[in-house]
N, C-alpha and C positions, 0 to 999 in steps of 0.2 A: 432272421438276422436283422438286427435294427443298422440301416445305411451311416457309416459314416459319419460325423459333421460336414466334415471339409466336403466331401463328397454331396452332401445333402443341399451343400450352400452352391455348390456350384452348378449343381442340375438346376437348382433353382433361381442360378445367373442364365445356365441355358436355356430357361423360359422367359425370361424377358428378354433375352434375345430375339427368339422367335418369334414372341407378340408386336415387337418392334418393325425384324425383319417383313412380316408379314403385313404393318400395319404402311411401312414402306413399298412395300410391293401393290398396296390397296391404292397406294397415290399413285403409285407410278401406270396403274391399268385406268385409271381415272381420268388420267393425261393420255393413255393411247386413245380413249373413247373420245376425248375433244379432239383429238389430231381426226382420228375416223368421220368423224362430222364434218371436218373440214373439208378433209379431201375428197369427201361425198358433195361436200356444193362445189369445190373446182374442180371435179371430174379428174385427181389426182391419181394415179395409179396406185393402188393397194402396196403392192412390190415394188421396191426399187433398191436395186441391186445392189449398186454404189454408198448406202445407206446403212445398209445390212453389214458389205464387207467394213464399213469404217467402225460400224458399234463392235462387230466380233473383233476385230482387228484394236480398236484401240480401248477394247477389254479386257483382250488379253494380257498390256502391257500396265492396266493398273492392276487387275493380278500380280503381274510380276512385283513391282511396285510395293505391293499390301504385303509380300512373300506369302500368294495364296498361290496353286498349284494352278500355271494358267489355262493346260487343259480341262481341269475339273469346272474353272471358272466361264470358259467359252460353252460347258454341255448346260450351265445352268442358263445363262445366256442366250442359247439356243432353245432351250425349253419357255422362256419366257419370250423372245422372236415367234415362237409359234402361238404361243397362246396370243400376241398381239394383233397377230393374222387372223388369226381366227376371230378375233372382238370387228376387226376391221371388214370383214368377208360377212358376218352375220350381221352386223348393222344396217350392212344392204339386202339382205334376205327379205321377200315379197312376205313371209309366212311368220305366224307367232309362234315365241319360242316355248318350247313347250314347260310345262308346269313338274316342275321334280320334288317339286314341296313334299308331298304325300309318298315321295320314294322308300321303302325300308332301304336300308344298308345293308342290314343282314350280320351276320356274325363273318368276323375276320377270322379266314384259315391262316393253320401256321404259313403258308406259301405267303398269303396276305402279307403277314409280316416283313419276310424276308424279301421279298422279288421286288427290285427295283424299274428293270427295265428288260429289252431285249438286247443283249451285250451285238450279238452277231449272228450269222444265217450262213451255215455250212453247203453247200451246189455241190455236188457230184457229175464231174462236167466228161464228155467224152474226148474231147478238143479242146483244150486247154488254151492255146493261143490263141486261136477264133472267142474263148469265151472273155479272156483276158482284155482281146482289142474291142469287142461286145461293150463293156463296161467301159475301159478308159476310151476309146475315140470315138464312139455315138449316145453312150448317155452322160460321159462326164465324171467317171468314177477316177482316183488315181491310186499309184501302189505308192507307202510308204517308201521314203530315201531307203536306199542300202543299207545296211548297218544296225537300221532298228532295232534296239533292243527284244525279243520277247519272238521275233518276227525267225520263221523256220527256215534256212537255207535249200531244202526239199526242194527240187526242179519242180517237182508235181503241186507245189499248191502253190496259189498268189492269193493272196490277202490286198481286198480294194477297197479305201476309201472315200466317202462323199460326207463333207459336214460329220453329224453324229453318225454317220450309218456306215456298218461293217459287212463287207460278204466279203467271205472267203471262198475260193473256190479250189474243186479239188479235182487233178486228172489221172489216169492209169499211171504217169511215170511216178507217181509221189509210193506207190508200192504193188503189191501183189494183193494186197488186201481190197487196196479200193480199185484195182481191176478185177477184181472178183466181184465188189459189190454191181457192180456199173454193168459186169454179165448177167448179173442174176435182176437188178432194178432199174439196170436202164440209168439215162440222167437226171438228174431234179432234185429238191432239196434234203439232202439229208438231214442234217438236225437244226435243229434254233436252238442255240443261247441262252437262255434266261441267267441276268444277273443275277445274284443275292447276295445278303448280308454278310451269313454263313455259310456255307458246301456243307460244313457237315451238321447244324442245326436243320436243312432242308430235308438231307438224303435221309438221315435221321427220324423226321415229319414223316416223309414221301415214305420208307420203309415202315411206316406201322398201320399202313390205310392198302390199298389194293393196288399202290402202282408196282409195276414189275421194271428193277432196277438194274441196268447190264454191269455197273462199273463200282469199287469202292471209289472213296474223293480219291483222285491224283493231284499230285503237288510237285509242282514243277520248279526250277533252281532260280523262278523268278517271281515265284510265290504266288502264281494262280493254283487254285483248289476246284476243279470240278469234277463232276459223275456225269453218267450217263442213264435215260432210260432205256428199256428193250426198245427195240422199234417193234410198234404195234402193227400186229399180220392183218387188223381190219382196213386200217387208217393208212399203213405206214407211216407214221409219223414219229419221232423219237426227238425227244428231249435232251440239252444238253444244259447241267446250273454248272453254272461258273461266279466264283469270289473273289473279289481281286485284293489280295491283301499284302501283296511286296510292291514292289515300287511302281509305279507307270509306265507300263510298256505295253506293245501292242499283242496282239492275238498270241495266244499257247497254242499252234500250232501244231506243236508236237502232241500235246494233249488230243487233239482231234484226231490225229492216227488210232487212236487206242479205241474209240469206238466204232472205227472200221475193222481192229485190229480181232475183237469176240467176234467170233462167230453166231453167237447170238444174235448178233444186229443179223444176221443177213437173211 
């Protein structure tokens, strides 16, 4: 099928976009490496908190400003804050960095594709309140305001966040299901997240290779898409992809019951 015009000309606005965005982002890692220099001959702290909060913070609000989504625009934000860390932490590094020239790439799997990030990290907690105060009063984790869109009213789970990072945690009262898992496995991670593009281009993938699949996609009335895999009897380990593709809101909650909910998982 020959693309479009309209459609041909625009992808091809979306690539100079990109060489642009990217050619910007070259300057801007350019200027963290003279800052890193600097603050390497005045003995300047790498981190500085105060700094951090005003770029997230007064990022957010040119987001607002651009009418760009200003969560979406704090995660990129924040992906770029770490990579500046990290230019800034290996400039001082005693050791040479190593030489990746000669790397293959290798061929991209369909997951390649689609998998963005790790959305969140499911806990299977026995003590739900101790694990709750665990997270917000000694490491600093907090729960979303009340009301949250997307966010499960289930006494049994609380969903915690820090920065980009998601743990949900989940205890006996949230059902009968994950009191049972929690008899037969104990406490500890139940699944990880994986974003993607697609839920059902992945499962899709993942169904015609050797992984063993516990769940069809679930579609939830806020428009997350995810499946589950079995939990592996060697590893234990079990996979959850999740798509987000309705409006901005927090964890599908309810979604995560359902792979307590097979009896497969357990």
């Amino acid at each position: 099928m020959t693309p479009d015009p309209d459609l041909s000309a625009l992808r091809e606005r979306i690539d100079q976009l990109d060489r642009e965005l990217l050619r910007v982002l070259a300057e801007r890692l350019q200027v963290c490496h003279e800052v890193a220099r600097i603050k390497e001959k005045s003995d300047t702290p790498v981190i500085q908190p105060a700094r951090v909060r005003d770029v997230v913070t007064s990022r957010r609000q040119w987001a607002i400003d651009a009418g760009v989504d200003p969560d979406f625009a704090e995660q990129v934000m924040r992906v770029l804050l770490a990579e500046t860390h990290r230019i800034e932490v290996a400039g001082r590094r005693p050791d040479t960095a190593p030489d990746k020239s000669a790397s293959p790439t290798g061929a991209r799997s369909d997951l390649d594709t689609v998998a963005t990030r790790v959305d969140h990290i499911v806990v299977a907690v026995d003590d739900l309140p101790s694990a709750v105060a665990l997270f917000t009063d000694r490491l600093g984790f907090h729960r979303p305001p009340a009301g949250t869109p997307g966010i499960s009213k289930n006494p049994g789970i609380a969903v915690l966040d820090a920065g980009g990072v998601t743990i949900v945690l989940v205890g006996p009262e949230a059902g009968a299901d994950v009191a049972q898992h929690l008899r037969t496995h104990g406490p500890g991670i139940h699944h990880i997240a994986v974003e993607v593009l697609n839920a059902g281009y992945a499962r899709q993938s993942l169904a015609g290779g050797s992984a063993s699949l516990l769940t069809d996609v679930v579609v939830d009335d806020d428009g997350h898409e995810q499946f589950f895999t079995v939990r592996d009897p060697a590893t234990g380990v079990q996979i959850g992809f999740i798509s987000r593709t309705g409006h901005r809101v927090g964890v599908a909650t309810a979604n995560i019951l359902e792979a307590f909910r097979n009896p497969s998982s357990k």
